[in-house]
N, CA, C, O and CB atoms as a CASP TS submission, in Angstrom:
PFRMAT TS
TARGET T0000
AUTHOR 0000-0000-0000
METHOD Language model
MODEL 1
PARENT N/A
ATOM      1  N   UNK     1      79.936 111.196 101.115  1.00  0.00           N
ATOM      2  CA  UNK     1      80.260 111.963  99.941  1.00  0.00           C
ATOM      3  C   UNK     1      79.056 112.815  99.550  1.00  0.00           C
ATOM      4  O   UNK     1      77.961 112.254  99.583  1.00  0.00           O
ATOM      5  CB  UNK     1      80.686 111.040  98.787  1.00  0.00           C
ATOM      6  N   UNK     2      79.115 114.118  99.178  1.00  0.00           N
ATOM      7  CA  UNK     2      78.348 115.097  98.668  1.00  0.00           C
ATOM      8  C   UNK     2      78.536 115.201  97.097  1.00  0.00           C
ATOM      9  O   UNK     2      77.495 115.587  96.565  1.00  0.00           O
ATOM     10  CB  UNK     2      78.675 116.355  99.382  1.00  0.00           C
ATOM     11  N   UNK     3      79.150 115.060  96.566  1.00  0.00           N
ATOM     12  CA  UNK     3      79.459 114.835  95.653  1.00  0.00           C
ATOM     13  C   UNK     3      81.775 115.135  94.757  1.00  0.00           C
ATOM     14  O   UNK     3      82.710 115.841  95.137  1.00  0.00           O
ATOM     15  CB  UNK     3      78.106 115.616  95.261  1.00  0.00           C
ATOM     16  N   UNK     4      81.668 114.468  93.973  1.00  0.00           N
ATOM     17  CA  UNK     4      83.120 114.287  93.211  1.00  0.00           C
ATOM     18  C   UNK     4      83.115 114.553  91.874  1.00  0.00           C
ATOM     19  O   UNK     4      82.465 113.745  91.211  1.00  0.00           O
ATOM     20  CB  UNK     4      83.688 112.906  93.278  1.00  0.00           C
ATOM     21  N   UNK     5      83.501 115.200  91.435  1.00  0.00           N
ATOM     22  CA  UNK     5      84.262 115.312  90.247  1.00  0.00           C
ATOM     23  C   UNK     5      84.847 114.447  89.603  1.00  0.00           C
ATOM     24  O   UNK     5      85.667 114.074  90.442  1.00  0.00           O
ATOM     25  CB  UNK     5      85.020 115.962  90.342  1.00  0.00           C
ATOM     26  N   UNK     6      85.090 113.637  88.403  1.00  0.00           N
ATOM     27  CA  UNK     6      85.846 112.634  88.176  1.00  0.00           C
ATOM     28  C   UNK     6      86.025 112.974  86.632  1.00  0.00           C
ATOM     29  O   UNK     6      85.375 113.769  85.954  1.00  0.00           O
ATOM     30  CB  UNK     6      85.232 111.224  88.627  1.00  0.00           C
ATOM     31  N   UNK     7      87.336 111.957  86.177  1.00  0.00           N
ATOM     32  CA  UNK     7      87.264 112.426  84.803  1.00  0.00           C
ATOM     33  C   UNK     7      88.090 110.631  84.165  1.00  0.00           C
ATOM     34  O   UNK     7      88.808 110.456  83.181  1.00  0.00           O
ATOM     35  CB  UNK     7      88.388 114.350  84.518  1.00  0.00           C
ATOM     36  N   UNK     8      87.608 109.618  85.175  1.00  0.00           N
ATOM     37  CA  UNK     8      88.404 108.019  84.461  1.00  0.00           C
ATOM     38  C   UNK     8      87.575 108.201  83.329  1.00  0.00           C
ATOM     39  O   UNK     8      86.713 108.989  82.940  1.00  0.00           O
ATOM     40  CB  UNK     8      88.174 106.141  85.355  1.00  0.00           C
ATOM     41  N   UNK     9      88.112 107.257  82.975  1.00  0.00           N
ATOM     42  CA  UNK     9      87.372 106.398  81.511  1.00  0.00           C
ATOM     43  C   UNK     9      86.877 105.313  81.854  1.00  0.00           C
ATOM     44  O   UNK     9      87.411 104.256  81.518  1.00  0.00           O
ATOM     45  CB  UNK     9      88.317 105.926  80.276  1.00  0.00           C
ATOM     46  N   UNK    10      85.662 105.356  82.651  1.00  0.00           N
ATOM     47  CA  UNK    10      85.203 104.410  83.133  1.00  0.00           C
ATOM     48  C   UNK    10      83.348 104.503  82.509  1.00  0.00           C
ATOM     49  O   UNK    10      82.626 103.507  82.475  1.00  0.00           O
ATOM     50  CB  UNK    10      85.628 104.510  84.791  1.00  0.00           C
ATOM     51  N   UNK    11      82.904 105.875  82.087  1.00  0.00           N
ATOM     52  CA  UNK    11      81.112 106.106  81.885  1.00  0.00           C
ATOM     53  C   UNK    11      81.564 106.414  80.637  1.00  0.00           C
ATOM     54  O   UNK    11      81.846 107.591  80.413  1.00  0.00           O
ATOM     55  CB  UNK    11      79.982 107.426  82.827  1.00  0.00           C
ATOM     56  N   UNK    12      81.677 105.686  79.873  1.00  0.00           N
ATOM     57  CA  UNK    12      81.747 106.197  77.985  1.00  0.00           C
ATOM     58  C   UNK    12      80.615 106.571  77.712  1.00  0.00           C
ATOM     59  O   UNK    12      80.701 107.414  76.819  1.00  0.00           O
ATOM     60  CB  UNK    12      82.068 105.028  76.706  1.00  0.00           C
ATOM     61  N   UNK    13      79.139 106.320  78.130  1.00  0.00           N
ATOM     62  CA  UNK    13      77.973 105.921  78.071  1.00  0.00           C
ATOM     63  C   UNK    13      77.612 107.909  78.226  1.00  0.00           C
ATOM     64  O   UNK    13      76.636 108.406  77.664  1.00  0.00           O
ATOM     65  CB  UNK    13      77.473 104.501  79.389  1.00  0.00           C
ATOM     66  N   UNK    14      78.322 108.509  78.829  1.00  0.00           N
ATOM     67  CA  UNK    14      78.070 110.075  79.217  1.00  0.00           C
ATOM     68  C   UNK    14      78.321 110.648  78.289  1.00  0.00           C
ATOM     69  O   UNK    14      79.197 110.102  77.618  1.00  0.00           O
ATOM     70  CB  UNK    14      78.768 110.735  80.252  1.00  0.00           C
ATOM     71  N   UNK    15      77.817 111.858  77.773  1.00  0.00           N
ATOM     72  CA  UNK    15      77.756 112.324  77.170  1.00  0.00           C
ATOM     73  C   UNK    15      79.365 113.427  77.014  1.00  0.00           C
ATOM     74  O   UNK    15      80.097 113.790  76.094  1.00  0.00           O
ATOM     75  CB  UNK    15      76.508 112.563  77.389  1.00  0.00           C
ATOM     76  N   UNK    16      79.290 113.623  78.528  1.00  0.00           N
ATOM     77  CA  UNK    16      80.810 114.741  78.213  1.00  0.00           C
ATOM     78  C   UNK    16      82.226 113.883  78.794  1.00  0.00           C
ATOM     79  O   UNK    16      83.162 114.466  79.341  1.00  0.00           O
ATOM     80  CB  UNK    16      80.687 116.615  79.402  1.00  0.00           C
ATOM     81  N   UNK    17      82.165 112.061  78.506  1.00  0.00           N
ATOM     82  CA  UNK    17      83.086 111.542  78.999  1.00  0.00           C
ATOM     83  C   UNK    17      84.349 112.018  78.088  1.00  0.00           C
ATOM     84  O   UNK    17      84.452 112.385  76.918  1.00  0.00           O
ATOM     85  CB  UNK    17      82.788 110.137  79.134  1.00  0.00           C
ATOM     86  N   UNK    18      85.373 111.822  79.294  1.00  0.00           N
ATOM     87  CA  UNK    18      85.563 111.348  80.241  1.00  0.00           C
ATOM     88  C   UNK    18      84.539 112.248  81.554  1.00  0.00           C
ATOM     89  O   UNK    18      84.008 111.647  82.487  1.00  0.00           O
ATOM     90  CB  UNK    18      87.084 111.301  80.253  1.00  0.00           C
ATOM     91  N   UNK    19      84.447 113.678  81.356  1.00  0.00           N
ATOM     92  CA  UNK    19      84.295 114.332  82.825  1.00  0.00           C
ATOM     93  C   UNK    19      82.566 113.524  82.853  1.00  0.00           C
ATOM     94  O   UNK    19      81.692 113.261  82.027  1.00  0.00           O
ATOM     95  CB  UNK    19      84.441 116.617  82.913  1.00  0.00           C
ATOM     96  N   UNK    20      82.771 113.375  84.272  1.00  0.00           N
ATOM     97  CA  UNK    20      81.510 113.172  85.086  1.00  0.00           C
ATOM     98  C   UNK    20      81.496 113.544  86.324  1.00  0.00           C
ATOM     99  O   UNK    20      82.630 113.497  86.799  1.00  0.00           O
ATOM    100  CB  UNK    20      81.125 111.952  85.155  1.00  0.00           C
ATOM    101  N   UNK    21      80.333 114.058  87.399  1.00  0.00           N
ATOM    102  CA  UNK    21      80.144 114.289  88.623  1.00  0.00           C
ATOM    103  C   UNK    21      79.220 112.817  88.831  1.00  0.00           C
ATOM    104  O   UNK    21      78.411 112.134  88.202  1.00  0.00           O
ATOM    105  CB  UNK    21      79.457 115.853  88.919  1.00  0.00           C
ATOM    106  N   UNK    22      80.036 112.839  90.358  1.00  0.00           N
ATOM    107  CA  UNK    22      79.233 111.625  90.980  1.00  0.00           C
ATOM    108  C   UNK    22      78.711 112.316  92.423  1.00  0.00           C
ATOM    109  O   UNK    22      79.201 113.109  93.227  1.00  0.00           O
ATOM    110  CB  UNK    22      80.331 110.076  91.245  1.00  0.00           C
ATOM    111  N   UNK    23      77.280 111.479  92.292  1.00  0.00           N
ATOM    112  CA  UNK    23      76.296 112.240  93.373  1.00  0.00           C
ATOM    113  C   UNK    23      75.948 111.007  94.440  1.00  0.00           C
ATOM    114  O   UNK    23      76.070 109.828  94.106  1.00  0.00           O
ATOM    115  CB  UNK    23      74.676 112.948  92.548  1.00  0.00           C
ATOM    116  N   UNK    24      75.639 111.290  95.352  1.00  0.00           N
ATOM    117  CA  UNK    24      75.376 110.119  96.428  1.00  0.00           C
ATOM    118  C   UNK    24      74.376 109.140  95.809  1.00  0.00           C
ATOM    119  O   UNK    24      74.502 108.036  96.338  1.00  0.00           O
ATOM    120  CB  UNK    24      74.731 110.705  97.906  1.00  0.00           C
ATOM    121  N   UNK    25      73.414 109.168  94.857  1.00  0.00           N
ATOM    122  CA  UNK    25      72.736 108.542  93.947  1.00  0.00           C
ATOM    123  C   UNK    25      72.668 107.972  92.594  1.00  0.00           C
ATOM    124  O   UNK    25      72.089 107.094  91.954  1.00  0.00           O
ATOM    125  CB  UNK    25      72.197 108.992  93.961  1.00  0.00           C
ATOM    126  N   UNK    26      73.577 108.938  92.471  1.00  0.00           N
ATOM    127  CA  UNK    26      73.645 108.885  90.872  1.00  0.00           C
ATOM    128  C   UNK    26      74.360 109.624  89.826  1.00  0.00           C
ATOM    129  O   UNK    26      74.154 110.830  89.962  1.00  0.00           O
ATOM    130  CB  UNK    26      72.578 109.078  90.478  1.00  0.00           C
ATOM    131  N   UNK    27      75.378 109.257  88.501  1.00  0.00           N
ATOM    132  CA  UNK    27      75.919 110.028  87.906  1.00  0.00           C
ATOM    133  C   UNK    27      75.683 111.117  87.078  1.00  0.00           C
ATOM    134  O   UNK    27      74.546 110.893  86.661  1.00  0.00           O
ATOM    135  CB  UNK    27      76.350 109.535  87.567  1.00  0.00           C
ATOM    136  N   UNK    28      76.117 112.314  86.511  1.00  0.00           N
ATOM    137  CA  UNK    28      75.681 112.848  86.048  1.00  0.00           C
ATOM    138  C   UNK    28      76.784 113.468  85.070  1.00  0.00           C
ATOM    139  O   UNK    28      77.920 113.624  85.518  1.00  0.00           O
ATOM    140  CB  UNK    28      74.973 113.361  86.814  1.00  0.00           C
ATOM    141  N   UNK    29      76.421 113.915  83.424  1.00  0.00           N
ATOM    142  CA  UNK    29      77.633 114.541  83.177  1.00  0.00           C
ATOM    143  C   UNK    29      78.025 116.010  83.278  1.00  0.00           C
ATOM    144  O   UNK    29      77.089 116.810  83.306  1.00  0.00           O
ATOM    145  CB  UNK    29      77.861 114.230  82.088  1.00  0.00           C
ATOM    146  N   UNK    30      79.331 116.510  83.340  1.00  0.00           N
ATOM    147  CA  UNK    30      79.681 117.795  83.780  1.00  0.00           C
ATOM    148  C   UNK    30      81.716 117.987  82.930  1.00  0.00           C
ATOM    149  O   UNK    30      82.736 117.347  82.674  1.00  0.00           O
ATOM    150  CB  UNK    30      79.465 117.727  85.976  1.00  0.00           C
ATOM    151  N   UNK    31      81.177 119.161  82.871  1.00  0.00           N
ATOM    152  CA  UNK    31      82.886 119.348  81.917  1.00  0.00           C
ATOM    153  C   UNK    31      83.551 119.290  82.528  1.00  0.00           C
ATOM    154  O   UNK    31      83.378 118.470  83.431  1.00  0.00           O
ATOM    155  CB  UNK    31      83.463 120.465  81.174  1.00  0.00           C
ATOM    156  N   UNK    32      84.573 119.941  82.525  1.00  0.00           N
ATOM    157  CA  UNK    32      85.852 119.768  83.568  1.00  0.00           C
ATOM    158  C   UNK    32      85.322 120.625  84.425  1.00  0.00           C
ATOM    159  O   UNK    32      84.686 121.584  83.988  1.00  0.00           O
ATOM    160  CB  UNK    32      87.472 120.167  83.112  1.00  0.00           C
ATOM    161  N   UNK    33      85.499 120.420  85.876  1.00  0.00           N
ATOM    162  CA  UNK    33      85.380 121.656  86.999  1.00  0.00           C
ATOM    163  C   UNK    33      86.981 122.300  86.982  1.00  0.00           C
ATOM    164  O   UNK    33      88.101 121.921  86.640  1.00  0.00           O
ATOM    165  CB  UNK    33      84.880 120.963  88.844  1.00  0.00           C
ATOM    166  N   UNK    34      86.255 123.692  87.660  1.00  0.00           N
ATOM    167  CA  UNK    34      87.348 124.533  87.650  1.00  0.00           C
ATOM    168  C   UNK    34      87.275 124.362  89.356  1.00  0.00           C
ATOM    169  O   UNK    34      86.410 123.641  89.851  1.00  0.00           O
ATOM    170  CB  UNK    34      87.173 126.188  86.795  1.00  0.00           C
ATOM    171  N   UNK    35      88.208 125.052  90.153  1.00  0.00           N
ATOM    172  CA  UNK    35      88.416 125.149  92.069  1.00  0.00           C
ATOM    173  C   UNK    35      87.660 126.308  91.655  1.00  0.00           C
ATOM    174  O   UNK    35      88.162 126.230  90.533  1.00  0.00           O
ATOM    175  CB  UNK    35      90.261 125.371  93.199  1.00  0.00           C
ATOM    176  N   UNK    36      86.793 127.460  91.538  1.00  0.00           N
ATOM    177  CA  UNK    36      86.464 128.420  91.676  1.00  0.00           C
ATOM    178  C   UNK    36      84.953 127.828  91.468  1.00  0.00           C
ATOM    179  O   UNK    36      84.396 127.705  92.559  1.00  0.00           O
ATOM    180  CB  UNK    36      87.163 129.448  90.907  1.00  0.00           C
ATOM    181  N   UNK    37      84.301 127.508  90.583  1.00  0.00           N
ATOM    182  CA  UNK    37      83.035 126.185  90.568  1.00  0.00           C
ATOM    183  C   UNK    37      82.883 125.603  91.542  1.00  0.00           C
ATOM    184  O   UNK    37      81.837 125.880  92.130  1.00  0.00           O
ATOM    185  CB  UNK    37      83.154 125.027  89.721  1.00  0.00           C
ATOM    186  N   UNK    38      83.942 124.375  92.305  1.00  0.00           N
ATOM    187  CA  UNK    38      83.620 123.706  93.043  1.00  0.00           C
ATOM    188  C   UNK    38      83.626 124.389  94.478  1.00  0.00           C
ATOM    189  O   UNK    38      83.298 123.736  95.468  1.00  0.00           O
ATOM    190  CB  UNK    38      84.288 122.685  92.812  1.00  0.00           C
ATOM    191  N   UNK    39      84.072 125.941  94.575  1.00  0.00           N
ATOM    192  CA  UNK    39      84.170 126.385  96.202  1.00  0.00           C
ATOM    193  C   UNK    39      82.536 126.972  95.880  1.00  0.00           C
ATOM    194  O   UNK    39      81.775 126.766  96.826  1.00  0.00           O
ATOM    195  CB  UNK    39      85.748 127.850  96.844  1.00  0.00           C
ATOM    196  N   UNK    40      82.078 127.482  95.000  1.00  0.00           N
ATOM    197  CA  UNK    40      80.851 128.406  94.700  1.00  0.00           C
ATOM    198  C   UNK    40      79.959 126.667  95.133  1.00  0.00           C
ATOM    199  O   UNK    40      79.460 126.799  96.251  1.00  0.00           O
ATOM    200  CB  UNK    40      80.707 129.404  92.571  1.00  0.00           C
ATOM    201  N   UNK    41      79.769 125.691  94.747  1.00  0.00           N
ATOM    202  CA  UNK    41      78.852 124.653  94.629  1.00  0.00           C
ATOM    203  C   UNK    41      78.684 124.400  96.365  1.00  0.00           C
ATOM    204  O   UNK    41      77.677 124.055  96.984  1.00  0.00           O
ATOM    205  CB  UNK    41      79.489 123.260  93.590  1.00  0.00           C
ATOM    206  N   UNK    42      79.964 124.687  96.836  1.00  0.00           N
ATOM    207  CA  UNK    42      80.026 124.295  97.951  1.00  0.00           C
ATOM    208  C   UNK    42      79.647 125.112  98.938  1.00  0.00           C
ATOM    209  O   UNK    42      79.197 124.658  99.989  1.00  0.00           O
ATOM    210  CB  UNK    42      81.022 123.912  98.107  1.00  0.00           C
ATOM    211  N   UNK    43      79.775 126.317  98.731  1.00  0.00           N
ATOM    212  CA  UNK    43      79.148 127.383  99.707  1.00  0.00           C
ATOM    213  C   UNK    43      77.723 127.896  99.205  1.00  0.00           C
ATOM    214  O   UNK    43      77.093 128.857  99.646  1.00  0.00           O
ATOM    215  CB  UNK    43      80.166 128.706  99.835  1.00  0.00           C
ATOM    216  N   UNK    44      77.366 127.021  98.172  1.00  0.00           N
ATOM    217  CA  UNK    44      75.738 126.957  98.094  1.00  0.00           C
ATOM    218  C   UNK    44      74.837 126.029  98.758  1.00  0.00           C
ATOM    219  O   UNK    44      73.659 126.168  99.089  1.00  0.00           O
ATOM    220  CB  UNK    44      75.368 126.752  96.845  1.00  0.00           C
ATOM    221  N   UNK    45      76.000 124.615  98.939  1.00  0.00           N
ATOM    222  CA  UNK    45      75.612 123.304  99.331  1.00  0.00           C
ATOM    223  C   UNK    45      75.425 123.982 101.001  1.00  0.00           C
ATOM    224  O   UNK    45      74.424 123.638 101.630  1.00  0.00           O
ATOM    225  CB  UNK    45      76.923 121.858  98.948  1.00  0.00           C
ATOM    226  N   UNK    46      76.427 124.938 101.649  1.00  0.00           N
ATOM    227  CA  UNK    46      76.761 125.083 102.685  1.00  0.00           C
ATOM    228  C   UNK    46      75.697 125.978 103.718  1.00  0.00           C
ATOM    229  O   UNK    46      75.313 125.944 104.888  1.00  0.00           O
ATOM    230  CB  UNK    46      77.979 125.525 102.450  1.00  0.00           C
ATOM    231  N   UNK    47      75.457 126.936 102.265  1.00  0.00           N
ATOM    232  CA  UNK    47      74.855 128.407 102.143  1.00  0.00           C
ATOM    233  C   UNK    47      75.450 129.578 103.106  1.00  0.00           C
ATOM    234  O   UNK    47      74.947 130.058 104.122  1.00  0.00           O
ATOM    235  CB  UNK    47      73.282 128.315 102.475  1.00  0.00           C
ATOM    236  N   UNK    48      76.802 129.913 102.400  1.00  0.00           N
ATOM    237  CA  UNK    48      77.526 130.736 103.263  1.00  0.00           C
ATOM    238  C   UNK    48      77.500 131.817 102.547  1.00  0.00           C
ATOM    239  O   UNK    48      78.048 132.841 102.954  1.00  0.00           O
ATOM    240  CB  UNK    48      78.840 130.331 103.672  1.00  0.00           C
TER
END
């Protein structure tokens, strides 16, 4: 995993719960992703 998007009710503890990104290390909070965000994150991750 590179990273996920998530939005359970599982990290109350976050600041923008429910949304959180999960990273191969560690959580982080993040609003809702949009598909236009996550293709841009990804062709940065990619560098296309």
């Amino acid at each position: 995993m590179i990273f996920r998007y998530d939005n359970a009710y599982n990290h109350p503890e976050i600041k923008t719960f429910p949304h959180h990104k999960h990273l191969p290390e560690n959580i982080k909070e993040s609003n809702e992703a949009e598909l236009i965000d996550i293709l841009f994150e990804i062709s940065e991750i990619l560098k296309i």
